[in-house]
N, CA, C and O atoms as CSV, one atom per row, in Angstrom:
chain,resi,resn,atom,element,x,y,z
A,1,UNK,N,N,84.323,136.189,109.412
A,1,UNK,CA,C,83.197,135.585,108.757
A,1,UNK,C,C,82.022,136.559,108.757
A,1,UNK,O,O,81.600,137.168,109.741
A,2,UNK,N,N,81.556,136.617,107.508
A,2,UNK,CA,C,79.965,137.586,107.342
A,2,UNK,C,C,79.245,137.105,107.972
A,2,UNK,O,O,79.600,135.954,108.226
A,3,UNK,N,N,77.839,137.519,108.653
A,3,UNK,CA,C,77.051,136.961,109.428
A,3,UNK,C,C,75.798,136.996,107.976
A,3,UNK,O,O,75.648,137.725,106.996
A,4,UNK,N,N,75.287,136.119,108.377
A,4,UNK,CA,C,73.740,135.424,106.820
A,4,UNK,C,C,72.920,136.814,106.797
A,4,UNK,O,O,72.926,137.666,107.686
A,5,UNK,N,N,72.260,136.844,105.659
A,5,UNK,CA,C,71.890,137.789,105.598
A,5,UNK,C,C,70.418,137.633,106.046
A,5,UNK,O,O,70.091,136.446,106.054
A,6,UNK,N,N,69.424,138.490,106.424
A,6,UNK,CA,C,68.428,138.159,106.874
A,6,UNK,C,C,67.417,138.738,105.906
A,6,UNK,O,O,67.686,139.797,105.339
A,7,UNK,N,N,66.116,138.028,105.651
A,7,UNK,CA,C,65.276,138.805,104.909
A,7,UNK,C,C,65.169,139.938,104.527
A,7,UNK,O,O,66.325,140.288,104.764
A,8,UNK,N,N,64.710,140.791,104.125
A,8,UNK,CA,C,64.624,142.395,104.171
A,8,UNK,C,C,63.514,142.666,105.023
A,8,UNK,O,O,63.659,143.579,105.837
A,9,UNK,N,N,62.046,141.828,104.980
A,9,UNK,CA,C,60.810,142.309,105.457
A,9,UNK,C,C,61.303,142.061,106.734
A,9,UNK,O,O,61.011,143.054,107.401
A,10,UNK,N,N,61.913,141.235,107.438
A,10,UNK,CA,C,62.515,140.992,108.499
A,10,UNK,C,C,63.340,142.041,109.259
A,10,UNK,O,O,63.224,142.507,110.392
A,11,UNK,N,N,64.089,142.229,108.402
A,11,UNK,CA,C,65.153,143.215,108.748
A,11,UNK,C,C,64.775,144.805,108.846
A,11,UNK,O,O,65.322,145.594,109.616
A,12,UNK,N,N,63.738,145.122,107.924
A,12,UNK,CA,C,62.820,146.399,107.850
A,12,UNK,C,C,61.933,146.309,109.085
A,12,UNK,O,O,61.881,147.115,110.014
A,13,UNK,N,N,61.345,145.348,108.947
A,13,UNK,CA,C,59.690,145.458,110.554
A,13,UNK,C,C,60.688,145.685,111.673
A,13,UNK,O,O,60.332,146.411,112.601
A,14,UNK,N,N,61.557,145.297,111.683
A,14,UNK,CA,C,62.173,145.334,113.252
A,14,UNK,C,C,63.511,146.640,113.833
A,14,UNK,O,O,64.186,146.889,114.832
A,15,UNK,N,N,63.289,147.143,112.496
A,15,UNK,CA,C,64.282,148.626,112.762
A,15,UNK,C,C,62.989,149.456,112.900
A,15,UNK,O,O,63.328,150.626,113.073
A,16,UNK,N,N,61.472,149.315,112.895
A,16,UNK,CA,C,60.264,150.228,112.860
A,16,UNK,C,C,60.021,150.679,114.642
A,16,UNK,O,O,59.398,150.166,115.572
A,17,UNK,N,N,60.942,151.991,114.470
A,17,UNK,CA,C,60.757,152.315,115.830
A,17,UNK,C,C,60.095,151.774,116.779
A,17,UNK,O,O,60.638,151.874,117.879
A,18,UNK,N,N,58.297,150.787,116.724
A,18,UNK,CA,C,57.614,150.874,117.634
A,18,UNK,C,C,58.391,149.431,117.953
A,18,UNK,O,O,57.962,148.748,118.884
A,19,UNK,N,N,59.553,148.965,117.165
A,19,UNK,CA,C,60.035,147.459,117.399
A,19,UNK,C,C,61.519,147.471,118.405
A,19,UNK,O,O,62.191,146.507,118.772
A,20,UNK,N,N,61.779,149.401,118.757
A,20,UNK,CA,C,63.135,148.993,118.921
A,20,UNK,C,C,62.724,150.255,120.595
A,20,UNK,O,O,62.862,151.453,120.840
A,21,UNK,N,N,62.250,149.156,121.255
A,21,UNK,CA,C,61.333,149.852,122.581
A,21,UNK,C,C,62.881,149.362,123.745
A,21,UNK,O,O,62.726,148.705,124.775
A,22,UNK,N,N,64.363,149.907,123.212
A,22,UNK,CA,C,65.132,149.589,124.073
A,22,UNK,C,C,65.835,147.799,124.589
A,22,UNK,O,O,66.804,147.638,125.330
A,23,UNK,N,N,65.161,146.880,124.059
A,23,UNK,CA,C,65.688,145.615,124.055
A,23,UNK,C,C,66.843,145.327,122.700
A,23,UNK,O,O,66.917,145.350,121.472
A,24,UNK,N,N,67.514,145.093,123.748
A,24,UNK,CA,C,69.040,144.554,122.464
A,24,UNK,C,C,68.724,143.075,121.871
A,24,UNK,O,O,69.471,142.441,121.127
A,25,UNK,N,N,67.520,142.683,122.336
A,25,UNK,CA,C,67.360,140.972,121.359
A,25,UNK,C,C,65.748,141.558,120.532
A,25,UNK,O,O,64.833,142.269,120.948
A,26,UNK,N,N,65.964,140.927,119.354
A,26,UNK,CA,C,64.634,141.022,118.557
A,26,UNK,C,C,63.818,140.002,119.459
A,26,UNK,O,O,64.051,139.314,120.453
A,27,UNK,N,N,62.465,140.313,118.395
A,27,UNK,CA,C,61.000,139.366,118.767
A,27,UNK,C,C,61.333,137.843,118.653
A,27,UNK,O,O,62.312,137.312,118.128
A,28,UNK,N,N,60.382,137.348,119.211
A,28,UNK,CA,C,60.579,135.550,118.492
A,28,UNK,C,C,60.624,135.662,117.498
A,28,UNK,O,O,61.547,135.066,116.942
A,29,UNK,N,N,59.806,136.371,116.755
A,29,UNK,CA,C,59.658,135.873,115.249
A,29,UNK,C,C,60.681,136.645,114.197
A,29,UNK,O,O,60.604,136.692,112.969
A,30,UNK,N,N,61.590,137.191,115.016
A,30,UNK,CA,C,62.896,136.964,114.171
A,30,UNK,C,C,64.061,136.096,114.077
A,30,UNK,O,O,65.128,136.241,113.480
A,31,UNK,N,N,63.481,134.905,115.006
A,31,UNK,CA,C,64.287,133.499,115.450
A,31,UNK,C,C,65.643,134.089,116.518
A,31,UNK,O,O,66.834,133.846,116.323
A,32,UNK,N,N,65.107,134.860,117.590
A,32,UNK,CA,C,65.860,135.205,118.026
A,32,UNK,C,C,67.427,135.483,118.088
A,32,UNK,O,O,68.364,135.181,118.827
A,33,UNK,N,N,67.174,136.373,116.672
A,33,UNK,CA,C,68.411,137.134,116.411
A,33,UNK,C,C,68.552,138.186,117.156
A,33,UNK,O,O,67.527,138.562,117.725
A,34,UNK,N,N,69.827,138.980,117.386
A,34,UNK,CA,C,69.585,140.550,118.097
A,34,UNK,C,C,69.501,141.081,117.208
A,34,UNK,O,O,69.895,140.706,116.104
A,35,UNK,N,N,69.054,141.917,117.431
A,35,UNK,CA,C,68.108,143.677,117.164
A,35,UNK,C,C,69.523,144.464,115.944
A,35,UNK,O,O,69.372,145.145,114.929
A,36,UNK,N,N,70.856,143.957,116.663
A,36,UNK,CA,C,72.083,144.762,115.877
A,36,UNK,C,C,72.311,144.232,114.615
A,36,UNK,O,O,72.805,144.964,113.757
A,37,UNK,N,N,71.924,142.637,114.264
A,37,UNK,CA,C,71.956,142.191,113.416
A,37,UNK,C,C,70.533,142.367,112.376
A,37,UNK,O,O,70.756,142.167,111.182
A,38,UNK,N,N,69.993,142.502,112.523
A,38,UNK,CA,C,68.739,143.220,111.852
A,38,UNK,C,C,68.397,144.732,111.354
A,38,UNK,O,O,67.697,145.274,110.499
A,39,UNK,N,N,69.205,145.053,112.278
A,39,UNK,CA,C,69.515,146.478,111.724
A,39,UNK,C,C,70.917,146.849,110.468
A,39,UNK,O,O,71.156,147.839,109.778
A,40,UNK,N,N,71.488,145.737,110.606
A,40,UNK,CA,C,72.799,145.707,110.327
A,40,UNK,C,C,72.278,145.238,108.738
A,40,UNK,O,O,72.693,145.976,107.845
A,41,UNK,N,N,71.458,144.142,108.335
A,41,UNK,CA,C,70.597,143.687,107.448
A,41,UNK,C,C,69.714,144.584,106.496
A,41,UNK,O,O,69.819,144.691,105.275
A,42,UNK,N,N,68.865,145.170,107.299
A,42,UNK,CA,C,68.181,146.467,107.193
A,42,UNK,C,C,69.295,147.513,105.823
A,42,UNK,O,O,69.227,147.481,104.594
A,43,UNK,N,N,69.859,148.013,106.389
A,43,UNK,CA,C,71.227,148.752,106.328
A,43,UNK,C,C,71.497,148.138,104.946
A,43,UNK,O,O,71.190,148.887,104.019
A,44,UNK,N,N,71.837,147.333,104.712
A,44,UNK,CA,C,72.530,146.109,103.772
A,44,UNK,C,C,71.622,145.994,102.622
A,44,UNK,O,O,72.001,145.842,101.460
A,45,UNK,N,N,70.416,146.074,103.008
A,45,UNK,CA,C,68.903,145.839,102.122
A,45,UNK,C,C,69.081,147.282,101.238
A,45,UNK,O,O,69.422,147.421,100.064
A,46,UNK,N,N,68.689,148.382,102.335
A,46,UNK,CA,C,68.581,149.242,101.471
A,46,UNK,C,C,69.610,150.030,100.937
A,46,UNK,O,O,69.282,150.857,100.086
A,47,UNK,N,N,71.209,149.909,101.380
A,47,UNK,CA,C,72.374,150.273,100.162
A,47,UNK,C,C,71.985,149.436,99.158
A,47,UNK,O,O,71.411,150.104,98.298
A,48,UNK,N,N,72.033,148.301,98.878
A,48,UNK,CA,C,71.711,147.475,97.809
A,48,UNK,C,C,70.628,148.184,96.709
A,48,UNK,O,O,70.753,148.353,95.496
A,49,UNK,N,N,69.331,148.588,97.777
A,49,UNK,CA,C,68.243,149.294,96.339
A,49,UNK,C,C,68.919,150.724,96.089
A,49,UNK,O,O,68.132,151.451,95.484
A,50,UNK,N,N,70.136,151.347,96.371
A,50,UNK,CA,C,70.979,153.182,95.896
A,50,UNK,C,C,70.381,153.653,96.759
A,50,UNK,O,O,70.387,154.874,96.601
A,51,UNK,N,N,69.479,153.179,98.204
A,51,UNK,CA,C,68.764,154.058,98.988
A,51,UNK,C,C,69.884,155.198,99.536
A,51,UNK,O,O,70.707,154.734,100.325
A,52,UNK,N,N,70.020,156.685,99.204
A,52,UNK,CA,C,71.108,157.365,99.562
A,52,UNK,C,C,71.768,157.032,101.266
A,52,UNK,O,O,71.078,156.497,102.134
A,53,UNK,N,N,72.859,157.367,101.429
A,53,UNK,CA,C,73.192,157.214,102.736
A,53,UNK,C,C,72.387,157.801,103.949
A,53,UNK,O,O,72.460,157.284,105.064
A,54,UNK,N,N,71.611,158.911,103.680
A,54,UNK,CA,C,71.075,159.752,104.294
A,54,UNK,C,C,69.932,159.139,105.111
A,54,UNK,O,O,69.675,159.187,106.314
A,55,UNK,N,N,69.241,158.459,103.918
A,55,UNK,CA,C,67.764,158.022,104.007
A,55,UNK,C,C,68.143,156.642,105.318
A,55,UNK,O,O,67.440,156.277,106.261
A,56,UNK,N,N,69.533,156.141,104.866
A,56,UNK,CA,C,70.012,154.843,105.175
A,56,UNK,C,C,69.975,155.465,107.058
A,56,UNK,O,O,69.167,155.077,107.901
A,57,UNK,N,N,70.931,156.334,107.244
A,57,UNK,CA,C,71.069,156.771,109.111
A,57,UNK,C,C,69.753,157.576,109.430
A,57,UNK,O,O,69.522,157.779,110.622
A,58,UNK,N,N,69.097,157.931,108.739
A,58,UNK,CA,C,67.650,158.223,109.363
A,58,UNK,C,C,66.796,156.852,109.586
A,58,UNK,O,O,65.814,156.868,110.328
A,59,UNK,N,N,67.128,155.894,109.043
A,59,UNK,CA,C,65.787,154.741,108.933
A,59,UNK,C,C,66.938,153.800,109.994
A,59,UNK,O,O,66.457,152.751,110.424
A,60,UNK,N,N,67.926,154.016,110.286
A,60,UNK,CA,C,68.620,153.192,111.619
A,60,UNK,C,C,69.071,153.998,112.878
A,60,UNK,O,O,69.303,153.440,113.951
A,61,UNK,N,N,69.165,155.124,112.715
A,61,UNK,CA,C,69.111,155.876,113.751
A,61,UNK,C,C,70.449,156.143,114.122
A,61,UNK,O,O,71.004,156.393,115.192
A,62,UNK,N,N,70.877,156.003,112.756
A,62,UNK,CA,C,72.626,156.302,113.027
A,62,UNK,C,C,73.432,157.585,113.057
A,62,UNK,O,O,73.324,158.312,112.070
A,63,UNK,N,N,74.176,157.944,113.985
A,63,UNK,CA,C,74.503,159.854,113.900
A,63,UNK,C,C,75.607,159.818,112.884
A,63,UNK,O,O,75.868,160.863,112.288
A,64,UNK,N,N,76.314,158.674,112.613
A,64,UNK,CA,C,77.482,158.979,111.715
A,64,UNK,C,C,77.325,158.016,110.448
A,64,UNK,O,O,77.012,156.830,110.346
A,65,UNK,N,N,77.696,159.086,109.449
A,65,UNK,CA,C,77.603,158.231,108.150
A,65,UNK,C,C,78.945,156.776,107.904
A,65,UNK,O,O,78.881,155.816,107.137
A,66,UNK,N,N,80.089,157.173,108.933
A,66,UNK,CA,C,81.037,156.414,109.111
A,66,UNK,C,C,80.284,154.634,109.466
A,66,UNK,O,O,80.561,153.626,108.816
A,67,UNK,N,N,79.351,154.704,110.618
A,67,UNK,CA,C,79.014,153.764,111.110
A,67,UNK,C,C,78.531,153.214,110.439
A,67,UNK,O,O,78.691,151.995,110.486
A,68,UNK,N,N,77.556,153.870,109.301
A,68,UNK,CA,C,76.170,153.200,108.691
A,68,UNK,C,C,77.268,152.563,107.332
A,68,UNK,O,O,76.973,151.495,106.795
A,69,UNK,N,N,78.432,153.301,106.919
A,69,UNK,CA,C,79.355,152.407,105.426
A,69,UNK,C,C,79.579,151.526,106.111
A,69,UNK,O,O,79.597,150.562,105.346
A,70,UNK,N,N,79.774,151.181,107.095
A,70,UNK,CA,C,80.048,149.640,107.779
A,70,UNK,C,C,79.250,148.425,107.219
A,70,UNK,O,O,79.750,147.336,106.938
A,71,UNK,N,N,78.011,148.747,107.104
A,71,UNK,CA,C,76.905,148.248,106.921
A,71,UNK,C,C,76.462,147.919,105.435
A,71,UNK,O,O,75.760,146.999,105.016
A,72,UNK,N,N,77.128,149.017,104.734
A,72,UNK,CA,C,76.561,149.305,103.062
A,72,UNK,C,C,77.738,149.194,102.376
A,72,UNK,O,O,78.685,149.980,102.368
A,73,UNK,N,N,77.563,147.823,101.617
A,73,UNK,CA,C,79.263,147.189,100.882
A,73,UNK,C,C,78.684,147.389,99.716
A,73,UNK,O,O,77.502,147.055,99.640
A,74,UNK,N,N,79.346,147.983,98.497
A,74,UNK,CA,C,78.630,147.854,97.406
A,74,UNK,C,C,79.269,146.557,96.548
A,74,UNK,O,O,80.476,146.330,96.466
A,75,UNK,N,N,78.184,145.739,95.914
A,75,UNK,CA,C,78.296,144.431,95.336
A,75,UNK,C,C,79.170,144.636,94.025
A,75,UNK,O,O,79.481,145.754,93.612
A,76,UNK,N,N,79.561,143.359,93.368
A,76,UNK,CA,C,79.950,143.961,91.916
A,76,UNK,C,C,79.348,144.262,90.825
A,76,UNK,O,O,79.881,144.506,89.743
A,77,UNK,N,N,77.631,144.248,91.213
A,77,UNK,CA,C,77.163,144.940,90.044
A,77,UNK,C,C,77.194,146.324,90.183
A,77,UNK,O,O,77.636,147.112,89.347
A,78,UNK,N,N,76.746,146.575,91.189
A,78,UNK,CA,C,77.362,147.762,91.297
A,78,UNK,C,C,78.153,148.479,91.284
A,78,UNK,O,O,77.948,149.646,90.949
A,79,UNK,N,N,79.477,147.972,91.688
A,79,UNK,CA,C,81.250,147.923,90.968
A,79,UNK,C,C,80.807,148.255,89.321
A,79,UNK,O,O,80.858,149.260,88.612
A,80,UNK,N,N,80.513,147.352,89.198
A,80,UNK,CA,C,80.285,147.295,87.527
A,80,UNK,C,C,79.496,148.726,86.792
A,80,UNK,O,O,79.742,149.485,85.854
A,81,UNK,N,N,78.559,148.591,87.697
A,81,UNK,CA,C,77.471,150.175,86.973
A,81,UNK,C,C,78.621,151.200,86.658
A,81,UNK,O,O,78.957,151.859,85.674
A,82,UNK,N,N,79.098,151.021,88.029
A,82,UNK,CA,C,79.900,152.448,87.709
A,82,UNK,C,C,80.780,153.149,87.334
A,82,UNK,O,O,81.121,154.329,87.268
A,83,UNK,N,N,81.241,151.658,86.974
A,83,UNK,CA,C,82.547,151.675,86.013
A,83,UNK,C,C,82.334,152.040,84.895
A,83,UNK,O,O,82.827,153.045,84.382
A,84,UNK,N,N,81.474,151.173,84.307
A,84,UNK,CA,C,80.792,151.801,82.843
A,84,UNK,C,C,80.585,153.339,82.578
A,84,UNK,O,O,80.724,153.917,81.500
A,85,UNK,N,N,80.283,153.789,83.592
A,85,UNK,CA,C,79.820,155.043,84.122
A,85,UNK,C,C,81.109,156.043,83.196
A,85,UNK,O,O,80.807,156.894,82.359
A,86,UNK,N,N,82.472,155.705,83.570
A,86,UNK,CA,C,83.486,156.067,82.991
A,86,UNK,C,C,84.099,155.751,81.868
A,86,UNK,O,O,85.248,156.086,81.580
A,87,UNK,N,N,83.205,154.964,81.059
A,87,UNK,CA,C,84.075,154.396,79.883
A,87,UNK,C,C,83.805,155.699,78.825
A,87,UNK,O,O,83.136,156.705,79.059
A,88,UNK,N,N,84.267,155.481,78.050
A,88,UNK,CA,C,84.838,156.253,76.653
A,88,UNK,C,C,83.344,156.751,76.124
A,88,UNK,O,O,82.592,155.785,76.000
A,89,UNK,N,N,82.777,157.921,75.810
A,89,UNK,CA,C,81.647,157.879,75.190
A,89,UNK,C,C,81.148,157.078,73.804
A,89,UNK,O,O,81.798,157.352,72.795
A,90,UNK,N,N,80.296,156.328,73.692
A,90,UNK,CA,C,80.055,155.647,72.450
A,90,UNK,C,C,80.002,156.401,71.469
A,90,UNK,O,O,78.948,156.991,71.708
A,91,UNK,N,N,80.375,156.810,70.541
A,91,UNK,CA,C,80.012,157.063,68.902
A,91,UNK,C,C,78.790,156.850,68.299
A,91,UNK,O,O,78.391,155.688,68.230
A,92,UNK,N,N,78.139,157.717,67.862
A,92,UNK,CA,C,76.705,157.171,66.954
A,92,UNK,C,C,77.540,158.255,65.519
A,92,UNK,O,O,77.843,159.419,65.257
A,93,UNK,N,N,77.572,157.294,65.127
A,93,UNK,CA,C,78.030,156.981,63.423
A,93,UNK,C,C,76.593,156.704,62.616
A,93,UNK,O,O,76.600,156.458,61.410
């Protein structure tokens, strides 16, 4: 089972280094979710906007790009973009 997805502003404030001072549970005011699931969210948020992978393990603090695709599923519109991507060039007639 997927775990819910969590806000983005949520999921962004609390991967902000001064939020991740070594406690494995977030703030109250992330309804006491842990910290892994917010990051995990985070992660999820910004594959979704094409944020490159790069940008993605610098802003979670991840050493392997392996760990962070865990995190970054691409949807089917995105399936879709890029399929198109390969179709047949159109004709201008």
């Amino acid at each position: 089972m997927t775990p819910a997805r969590i806000p983005a502003g949520a999921a962004w404030a609390t991967t902000a280094p001064e939020s991740c001072s070594g406690s494995t549970t977030a703030t109250a005011a992330s309804g006491g979710l842990e910290l892994h699931q917010l990051r995990h969210s985070a992660a999820t948020h910004l594959g979704d906007q094409k944020v490159p992978l790069q940008l993605i393990m610098a802003k979670t603090r991840h050493k392997s790009p392996r760990t962070v695709m865990r995190y970054v599923k691409p949807g089917d519109e995105a399936v879709a973009e890029v399929t198109s991507l390969l179709g047949p060039p159109r004709r201008s007639h």
